[in-house]
ChimeraX commands (.cxc) that place a marker at each C-alpha (Angstrom):
marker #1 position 30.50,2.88,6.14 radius 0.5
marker #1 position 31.64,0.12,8.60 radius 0.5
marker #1 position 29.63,-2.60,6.92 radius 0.5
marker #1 position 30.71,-5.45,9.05 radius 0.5
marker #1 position 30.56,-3.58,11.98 radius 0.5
marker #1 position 27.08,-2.16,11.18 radius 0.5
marker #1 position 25.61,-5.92,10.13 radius 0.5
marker #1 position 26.62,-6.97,13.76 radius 0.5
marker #1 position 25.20,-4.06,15.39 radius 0.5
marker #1 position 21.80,-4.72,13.90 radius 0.5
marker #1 position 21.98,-8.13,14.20 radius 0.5
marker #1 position 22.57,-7.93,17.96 radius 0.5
marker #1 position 19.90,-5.42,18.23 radius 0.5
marker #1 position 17.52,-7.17,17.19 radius 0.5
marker #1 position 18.59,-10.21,19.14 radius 0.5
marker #1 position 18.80,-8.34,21.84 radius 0.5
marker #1 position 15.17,-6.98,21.70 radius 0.5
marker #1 position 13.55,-10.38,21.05 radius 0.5
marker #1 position 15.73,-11.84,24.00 radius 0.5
marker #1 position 14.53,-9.26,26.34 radius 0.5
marker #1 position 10.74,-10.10,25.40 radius 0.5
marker #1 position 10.86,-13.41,26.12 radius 0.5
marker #1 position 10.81,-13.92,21.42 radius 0.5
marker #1 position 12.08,-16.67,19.79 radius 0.5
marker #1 position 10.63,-16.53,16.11 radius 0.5
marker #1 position 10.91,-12.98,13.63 radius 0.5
marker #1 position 8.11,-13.13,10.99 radius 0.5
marker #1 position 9.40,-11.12,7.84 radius 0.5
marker #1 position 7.34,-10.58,4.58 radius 0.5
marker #1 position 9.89,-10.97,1.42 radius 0.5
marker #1 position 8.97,-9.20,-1.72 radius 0.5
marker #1 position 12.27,-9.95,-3.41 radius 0.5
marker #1 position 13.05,-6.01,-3.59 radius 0.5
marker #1 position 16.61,-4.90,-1.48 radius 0.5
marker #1 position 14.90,-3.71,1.73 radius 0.5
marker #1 position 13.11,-7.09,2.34 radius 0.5
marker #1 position 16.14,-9.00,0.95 radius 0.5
marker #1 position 18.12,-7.23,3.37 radius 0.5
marker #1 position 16.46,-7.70,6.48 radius 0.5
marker #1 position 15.08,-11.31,6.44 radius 0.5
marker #1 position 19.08,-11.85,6.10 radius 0.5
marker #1 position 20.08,-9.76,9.13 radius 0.5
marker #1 position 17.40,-11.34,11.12 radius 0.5
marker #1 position 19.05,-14.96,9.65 radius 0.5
marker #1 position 22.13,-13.62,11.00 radius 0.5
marker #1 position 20.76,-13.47,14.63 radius 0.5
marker #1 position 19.91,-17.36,14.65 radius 0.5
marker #1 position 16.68,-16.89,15.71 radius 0.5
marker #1 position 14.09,-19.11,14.05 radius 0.5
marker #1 position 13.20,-16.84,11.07 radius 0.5
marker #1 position 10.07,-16.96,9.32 radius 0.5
marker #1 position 10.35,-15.92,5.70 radius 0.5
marker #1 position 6.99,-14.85,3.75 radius 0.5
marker #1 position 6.62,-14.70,0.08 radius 0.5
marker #1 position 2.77,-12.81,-0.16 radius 0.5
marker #1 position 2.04,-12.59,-4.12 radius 0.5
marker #1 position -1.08,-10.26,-5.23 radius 0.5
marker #1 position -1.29,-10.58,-8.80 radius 0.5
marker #1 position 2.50,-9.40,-8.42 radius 0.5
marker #1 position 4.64,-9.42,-11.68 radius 0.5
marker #1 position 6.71,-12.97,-12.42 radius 0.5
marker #1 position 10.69,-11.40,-11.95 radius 0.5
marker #1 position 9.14,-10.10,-8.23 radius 0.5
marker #1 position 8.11,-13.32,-7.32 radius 0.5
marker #1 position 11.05,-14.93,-9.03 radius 0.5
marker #1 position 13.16,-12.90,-7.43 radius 0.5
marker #1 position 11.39,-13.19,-3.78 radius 0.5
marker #1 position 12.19,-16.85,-4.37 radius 0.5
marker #1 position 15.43,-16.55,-5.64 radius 0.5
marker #1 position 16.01,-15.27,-2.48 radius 0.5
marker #1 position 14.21,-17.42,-0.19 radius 0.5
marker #1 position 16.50,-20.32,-1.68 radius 0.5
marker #1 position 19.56,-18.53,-0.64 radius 0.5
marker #1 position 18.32,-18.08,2.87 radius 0.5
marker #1 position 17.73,-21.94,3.26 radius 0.5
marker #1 position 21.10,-22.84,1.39 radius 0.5
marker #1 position 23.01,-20.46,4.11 radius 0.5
marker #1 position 21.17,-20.37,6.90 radius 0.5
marker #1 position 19.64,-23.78,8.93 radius 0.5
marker #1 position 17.45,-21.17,11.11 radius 0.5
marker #1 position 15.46,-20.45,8.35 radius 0.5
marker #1 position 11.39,-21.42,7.38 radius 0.5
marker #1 position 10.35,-20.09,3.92 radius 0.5
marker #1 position 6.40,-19.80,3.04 radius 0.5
marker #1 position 4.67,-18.82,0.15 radius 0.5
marker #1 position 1.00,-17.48,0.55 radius 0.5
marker #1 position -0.94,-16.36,-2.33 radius 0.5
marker #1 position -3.02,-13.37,-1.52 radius 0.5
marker #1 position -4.57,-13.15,-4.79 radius 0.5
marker #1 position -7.55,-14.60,-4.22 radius 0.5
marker #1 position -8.45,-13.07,-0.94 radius 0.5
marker #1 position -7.94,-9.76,-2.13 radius 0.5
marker #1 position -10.37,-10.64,-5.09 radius 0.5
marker #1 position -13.15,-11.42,-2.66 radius 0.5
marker #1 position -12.38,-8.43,-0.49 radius 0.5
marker #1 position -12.93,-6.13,-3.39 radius 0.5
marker #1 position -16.50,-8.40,-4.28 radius 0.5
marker #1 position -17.65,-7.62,-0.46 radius 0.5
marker #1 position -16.73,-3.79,-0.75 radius 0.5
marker #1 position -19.01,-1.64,-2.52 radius 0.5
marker #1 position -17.94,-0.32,-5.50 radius 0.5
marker #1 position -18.38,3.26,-4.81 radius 0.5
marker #1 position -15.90,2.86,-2.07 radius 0.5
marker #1 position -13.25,1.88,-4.38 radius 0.5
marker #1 position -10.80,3.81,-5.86 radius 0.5
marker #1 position -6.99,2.54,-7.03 radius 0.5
marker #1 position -5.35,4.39,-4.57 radius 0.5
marker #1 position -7.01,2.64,-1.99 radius 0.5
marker #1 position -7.13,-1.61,-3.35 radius 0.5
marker #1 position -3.39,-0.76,-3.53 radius 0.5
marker #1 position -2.70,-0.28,-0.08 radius 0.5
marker #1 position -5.35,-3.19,0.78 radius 0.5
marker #1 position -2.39,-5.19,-0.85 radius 0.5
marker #1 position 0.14,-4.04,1.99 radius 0.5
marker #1 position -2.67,-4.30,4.60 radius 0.5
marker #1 position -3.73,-8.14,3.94 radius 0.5
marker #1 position 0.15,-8.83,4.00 radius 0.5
marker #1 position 0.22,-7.07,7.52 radius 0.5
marker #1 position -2.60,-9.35,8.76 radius 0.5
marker #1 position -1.04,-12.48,7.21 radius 0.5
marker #1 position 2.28,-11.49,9.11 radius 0.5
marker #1 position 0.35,-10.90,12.55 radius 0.5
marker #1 position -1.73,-14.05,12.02 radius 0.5
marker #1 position 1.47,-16.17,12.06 radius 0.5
marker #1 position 3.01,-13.71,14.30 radius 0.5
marker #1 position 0.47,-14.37,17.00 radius 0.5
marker #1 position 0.80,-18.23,16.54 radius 0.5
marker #1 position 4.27,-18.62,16.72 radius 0.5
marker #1 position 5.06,-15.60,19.58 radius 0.5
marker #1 position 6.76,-14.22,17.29 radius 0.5
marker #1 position 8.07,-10.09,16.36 radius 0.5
marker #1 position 7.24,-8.94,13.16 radius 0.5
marker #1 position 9.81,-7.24,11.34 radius 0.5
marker #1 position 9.62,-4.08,9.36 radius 0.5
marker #1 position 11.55,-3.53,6.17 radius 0.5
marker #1 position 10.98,0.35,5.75 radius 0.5
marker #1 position 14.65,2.71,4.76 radius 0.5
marker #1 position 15.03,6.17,6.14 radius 0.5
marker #1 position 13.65,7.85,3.24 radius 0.5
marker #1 position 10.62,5.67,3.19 radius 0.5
marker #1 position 9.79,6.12,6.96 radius 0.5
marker #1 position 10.73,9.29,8.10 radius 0.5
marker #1 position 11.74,11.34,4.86 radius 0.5
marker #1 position 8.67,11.19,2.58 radius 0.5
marker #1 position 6.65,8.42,4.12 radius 0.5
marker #1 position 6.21,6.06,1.30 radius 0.5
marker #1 position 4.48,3.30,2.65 radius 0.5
marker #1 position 0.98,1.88,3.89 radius 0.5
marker #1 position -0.41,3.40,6.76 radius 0.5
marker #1 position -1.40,-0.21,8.13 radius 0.5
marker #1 position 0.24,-2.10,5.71 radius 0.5
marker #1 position 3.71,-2.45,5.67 radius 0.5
marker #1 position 4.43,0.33,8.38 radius 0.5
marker #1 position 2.41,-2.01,10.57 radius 0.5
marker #1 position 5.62,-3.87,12.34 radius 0.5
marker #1 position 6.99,-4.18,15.83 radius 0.5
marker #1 position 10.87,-3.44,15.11 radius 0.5
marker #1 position 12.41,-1.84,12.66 radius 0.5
marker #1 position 15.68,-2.81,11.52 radius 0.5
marker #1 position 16.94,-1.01,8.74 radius 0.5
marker #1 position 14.71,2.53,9.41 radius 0.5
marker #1 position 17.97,4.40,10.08 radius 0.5
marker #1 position 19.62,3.36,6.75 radius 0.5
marker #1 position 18.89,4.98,3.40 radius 0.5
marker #1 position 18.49,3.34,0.01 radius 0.5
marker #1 position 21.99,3.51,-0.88 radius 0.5
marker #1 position 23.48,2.42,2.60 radius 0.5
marker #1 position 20.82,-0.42,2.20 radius 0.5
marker #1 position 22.22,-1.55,-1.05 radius 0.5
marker #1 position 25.97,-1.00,0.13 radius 0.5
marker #1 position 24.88,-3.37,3.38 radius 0.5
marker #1 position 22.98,-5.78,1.27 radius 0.5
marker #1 position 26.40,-6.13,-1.35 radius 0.5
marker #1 position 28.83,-7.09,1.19 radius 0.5
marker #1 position 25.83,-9.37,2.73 radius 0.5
marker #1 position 26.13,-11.06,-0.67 radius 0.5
marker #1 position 22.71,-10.34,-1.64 radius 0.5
marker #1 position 22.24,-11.47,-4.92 radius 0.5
marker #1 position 22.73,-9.23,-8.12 radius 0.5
marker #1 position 18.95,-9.72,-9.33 radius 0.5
marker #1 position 17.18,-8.09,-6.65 radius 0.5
marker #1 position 20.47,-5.81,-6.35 radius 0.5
marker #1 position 19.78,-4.47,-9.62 radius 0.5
marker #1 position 16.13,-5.05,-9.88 radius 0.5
marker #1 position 14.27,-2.04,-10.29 radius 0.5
marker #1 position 12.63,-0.29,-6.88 radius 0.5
marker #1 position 8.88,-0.76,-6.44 radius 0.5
marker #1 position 6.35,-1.45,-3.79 radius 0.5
marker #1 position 4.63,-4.26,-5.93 radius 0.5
marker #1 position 1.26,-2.61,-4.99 radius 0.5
marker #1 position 0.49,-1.82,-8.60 radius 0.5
marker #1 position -0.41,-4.34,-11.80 radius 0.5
marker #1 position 1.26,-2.19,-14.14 radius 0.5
marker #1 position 4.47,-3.00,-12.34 radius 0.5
marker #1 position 4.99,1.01,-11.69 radius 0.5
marker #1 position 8.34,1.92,-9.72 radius 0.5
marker #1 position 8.81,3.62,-6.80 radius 0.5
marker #1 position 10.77,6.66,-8.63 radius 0.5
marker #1 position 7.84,6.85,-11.04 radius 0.5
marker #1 position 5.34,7.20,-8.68 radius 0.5
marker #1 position 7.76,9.79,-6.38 radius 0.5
marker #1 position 8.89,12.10,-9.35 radius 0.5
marker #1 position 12.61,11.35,-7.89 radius 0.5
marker #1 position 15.49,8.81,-7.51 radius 0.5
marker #1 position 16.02,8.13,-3.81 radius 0.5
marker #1 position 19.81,9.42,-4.33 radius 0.5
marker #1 position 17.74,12.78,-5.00 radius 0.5
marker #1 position 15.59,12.11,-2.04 radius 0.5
marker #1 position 18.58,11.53,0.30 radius 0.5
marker #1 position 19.99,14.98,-0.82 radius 0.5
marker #1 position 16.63,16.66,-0.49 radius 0.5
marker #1 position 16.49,14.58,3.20 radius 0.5
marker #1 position 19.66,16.63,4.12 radius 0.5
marker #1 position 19.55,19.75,2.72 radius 0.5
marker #1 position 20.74,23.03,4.55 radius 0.5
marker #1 position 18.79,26.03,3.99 radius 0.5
marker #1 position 20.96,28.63,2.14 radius 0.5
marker #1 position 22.82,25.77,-0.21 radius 0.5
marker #1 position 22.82,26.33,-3.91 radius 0.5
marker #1 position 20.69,24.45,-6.06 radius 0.5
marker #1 position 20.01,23.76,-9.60 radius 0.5
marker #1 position 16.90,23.86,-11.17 radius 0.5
marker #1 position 16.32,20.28,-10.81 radius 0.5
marker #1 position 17.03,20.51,-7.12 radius 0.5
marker #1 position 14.45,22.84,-6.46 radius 0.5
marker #1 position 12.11,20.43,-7.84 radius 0.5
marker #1 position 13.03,17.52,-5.91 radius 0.5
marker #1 position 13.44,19.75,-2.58 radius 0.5
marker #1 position 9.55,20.85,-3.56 radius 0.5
marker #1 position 8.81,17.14,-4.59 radius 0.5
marker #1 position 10.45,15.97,-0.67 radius 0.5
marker #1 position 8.95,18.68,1.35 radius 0.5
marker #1 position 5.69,18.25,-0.28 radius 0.5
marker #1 position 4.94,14.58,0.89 radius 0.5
marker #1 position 7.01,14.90,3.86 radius 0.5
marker #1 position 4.16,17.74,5.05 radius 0.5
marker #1 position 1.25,15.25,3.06 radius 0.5
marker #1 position 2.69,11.97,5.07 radius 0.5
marker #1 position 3.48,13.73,8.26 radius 0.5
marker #1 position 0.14,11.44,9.87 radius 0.5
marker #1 position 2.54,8.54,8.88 radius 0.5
marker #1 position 6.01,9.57,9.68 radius 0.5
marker #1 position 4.84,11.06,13.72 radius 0.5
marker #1 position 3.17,9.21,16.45 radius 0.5
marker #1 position -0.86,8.98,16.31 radius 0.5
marker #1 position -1.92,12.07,18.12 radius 0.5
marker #1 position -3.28,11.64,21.27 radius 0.5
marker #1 position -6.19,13.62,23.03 radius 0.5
marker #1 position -4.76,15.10,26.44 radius 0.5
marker #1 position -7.61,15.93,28.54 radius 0.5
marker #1 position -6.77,18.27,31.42 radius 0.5
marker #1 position -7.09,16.57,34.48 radius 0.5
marker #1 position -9.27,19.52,36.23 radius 0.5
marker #1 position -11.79,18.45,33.60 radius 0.5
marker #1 position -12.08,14.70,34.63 radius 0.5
marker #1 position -12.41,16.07,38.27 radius 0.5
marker link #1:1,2 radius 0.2
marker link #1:2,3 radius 0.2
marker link #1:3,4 radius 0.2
marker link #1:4,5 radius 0.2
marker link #1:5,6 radius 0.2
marker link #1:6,7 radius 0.2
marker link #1:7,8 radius 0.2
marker link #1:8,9 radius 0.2
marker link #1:9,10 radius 0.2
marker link #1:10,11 radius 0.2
marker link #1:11,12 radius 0.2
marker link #1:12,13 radius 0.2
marker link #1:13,14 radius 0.2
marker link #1:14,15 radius 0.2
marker link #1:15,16 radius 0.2
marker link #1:16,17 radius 0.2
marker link #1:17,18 radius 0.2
marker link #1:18,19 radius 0.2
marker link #1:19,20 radius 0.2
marker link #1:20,21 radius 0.2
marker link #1:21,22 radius 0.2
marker link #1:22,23 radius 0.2
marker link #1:23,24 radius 0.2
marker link #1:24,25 radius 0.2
marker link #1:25,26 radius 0.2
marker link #1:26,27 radius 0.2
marker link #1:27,28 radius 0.2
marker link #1:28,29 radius 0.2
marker link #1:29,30 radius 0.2
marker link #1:30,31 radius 0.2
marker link #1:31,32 radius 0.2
marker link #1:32,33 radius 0.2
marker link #1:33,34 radius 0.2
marker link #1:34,35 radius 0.2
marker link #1:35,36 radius 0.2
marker link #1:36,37 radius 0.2
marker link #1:37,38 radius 0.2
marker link #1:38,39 radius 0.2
marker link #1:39,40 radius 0.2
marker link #1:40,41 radius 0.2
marker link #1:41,42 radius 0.2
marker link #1:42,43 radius 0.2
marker link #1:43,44 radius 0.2
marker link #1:44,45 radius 0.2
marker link #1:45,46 radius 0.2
marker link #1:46,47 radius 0.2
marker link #1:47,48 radius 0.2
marker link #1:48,49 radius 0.2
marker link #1:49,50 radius 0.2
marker link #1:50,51 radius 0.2
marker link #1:51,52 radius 0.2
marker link #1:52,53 radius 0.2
marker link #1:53,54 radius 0.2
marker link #1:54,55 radius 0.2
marker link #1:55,56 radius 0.2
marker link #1:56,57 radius 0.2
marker link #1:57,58 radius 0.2
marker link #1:58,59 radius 0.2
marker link #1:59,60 radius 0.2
marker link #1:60,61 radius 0.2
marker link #1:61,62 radius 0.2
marker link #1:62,63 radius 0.2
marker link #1:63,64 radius 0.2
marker link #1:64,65 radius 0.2
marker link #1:65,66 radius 0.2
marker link #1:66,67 radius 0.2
marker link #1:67,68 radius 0.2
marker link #1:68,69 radius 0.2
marker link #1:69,70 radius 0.2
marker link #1:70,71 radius 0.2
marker link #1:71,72 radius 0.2
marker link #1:72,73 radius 0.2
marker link #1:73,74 radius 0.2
marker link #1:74,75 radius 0.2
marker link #1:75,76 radius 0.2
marker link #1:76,77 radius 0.2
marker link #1:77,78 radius 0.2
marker link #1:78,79 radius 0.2
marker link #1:79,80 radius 0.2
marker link #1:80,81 radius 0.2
marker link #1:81,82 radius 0.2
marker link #1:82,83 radius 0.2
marker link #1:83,84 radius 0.2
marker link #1:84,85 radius 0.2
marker link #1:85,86 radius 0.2
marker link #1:86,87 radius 0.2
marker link #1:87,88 radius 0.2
marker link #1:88,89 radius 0.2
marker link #1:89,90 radius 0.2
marker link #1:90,91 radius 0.2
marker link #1:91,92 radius 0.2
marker link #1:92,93 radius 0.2
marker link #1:93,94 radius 0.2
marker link #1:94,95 radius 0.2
marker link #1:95,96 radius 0.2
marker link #1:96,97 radius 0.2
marker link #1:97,98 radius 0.2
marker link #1:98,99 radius 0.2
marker link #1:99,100 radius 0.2
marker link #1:100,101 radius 0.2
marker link #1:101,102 radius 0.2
marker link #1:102,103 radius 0.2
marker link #1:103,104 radius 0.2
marker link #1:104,105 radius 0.2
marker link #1:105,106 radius 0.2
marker link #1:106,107 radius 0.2
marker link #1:107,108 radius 0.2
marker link #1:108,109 radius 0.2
marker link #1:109,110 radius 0.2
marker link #1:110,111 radius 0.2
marker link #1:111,112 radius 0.2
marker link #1:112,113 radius 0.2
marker link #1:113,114 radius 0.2
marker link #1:114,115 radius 0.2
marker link #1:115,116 radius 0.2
marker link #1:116,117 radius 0.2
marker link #1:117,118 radius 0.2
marker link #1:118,119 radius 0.2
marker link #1:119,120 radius 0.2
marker link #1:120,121 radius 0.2
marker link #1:121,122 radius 0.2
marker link #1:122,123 radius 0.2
marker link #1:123,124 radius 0.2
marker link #1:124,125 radius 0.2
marker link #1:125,126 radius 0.2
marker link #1:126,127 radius 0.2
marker link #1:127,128 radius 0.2
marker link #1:128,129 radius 0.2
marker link #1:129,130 radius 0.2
marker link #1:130,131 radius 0.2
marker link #1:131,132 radius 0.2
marker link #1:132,133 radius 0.2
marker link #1:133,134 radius 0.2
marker link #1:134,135 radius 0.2
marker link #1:135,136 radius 0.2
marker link #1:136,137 radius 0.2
marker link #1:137,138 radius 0.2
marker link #1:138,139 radius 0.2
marker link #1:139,140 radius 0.2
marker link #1:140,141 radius 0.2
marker link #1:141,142 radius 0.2
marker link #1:142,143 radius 0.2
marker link #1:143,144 radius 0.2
marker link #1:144,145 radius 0.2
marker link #1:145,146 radius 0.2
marker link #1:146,147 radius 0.2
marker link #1:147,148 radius 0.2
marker link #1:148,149 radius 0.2
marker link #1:149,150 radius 0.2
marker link #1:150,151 radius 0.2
marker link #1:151,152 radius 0.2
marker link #1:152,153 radius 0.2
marker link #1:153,154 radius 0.2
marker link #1:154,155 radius 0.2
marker link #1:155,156 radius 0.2
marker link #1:156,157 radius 0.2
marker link #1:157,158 radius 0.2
marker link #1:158,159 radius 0.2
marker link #1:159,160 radius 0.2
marker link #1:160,161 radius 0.2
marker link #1:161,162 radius 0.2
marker link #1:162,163 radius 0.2
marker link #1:163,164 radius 0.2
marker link #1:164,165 radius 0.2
marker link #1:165,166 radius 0.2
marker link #1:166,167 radius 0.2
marker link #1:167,168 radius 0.2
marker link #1:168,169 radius 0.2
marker link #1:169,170 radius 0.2
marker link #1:170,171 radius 0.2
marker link #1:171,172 radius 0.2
marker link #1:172,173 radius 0.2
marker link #1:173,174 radius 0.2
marker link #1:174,175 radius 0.2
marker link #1:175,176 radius 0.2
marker link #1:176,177 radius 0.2
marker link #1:177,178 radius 0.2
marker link #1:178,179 radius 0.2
marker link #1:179,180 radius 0.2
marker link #1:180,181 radius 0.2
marker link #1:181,182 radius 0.2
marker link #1:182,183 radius 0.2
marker link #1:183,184 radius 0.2
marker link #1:184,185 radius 0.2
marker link #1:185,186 radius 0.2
marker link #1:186,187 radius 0.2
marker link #1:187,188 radius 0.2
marker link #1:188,189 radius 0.2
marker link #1:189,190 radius 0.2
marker link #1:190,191 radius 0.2
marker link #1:191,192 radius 0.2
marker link #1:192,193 radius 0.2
marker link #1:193,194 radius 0.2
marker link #1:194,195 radius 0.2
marker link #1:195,196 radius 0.2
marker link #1:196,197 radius 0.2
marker link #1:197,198 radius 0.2
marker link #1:198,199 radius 0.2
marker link #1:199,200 radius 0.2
marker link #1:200,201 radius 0.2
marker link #1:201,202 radius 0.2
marker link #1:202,203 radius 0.2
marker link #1:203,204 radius 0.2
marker link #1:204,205 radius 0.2
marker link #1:205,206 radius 0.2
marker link #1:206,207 radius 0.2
marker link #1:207,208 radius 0.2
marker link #1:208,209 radius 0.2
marker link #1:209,210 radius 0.2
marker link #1:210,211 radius 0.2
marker link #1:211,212 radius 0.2
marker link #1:212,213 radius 0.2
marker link #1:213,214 radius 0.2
marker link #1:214,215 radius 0.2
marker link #1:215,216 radius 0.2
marker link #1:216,217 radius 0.2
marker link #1:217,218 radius 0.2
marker link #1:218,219 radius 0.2
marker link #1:219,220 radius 0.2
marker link #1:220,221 radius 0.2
marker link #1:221,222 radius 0.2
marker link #1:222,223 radius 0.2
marker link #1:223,224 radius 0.2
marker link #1:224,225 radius 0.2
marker link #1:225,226 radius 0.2
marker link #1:226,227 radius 0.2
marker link #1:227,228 radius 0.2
marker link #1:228,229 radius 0.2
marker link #1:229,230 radius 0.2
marker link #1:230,231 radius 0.2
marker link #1:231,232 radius 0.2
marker link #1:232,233 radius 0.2
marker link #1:233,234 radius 0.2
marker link #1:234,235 radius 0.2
marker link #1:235,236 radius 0.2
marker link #1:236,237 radius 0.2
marker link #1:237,238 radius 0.2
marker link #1:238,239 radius 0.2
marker link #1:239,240 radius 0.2
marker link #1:240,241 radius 0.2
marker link #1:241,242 radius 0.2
marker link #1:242,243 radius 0.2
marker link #1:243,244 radius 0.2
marker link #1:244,245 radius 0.2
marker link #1:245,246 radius 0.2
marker link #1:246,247 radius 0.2
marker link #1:247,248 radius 0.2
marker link #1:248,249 radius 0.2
marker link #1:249,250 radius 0.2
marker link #1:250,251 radius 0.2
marker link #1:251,252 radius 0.2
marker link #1:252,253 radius 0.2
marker link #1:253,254 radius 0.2
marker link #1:254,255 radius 0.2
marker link #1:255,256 radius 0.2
view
């Protein structure tokens, strides 16, 4: 990879983008995993006025330690930089209180968690006229869709959505992103037991990016048969997420 040459090509990009529509502020949610890590520093990098957002729900102390960790670097390095920290916590409490309890389920209060973060991005968003930006990898996006219909797949750009999880952390090294949320383990901090993103997949995301670009015909162990079934099987289950909302086309000699 072309690291240097890739960071500037995204970093125009995005510039670019927000130039053309008349933007002057990115709004970026920080989680203090890679992808988030990543991107709030690219969009640094474009000297835009960056808004940073640190959006705890009952998350787990090293996440927010390390979203802050990170937020500190941004400010030490960058002088286009404003960091926030807004606790969720206790809205989501009271949106669970209003909800009746027979329309719970854990599945669901887990992606509530991406989808008050999406709100709190567009609220400040809308304020400031600013883009928000999206912090979803290849695999997550458009491999196996593993991510909040809503939630944190609700952005205007996307950044880093052509990248996969190891070009992200290969970017995000010669960034000098810093070795505890380089090594910290993956996760989508929507769950208090602190689960991991492998754990809830059944695969590593270096298996995922061989499933991603497997030829028919290759030969495979056992194992890779079950992460190929394991890829294609949310792929099909996520394809609502990964393709455009369908649209009704009404013939026209019917609105005639």
């Amino acid at each position: 990879m072309r690291l240097k040459k890739i960071k500037l090509f995204i970093t125009n990009w995005l510039k670019e983008y927000a130039l053309q529509n008349q933007i002057k502020n990115l709004v970026i949610g920080v989680s203090g995993g890679i992808d988030s890590s990543l991107t709030s520093t690219l969009c640094a990098e474009t000297e835009l006025k960056t808004i940073v957002i640190s959006m705890p729900i009952h998350q787990k102390k090293n996440e927010i330690d390390n979203a802050t960790t990170h937020m500190n670097w941004l400010r030490k390095h960058y002088k286009n930089i404003q960091c926030e920290t807004i606790d969720l916590s206790n809205t989501f409490e009271m949106y669970k209180k209003v909800i009746p309890i027979k329309f719970h389920s854990e599945l669901s209060l887990a992606n509530t968690k991406a989808r008050l973060r999406m709100m709190t991005l567009y609220q400040i968003a809308s304020k400031v006229n600013g883009l928000v930006v999206g912090t979803g990898n290849k695999i997550e996006d458009f491999g196996i869709g593993f991510f909040t219909k809503y939630g944190d797949g609700g952005v205007d750009i996307s950044p880093i959505a052509d990248l996969t999880k190891s070009e992200v952390k290969k970017l995000a090294t010669f960034c000098g992103i810093q070795n505890c949320i380089l090594n910290a383990t993956y996760t989508d901090g929507l769950w208090e037991d602190g689960r991991s993103d492998e754990e809830q997949i059944g695969a590593t995301y270096k298996e995922l990016e061989w499933a991603m670009n497997y030829k028919k015909g290759d030969k495979i162990t056992k194992r890779k048969k079950e992460v190929l079934n394991i890829y294609n099987k949310l792929h099909q289950q996520n394809k609502h997420k990964i393709t455009p909302i369908p649209v009704c086309n009404i013939p026209k000699v019917l609105k005639n």
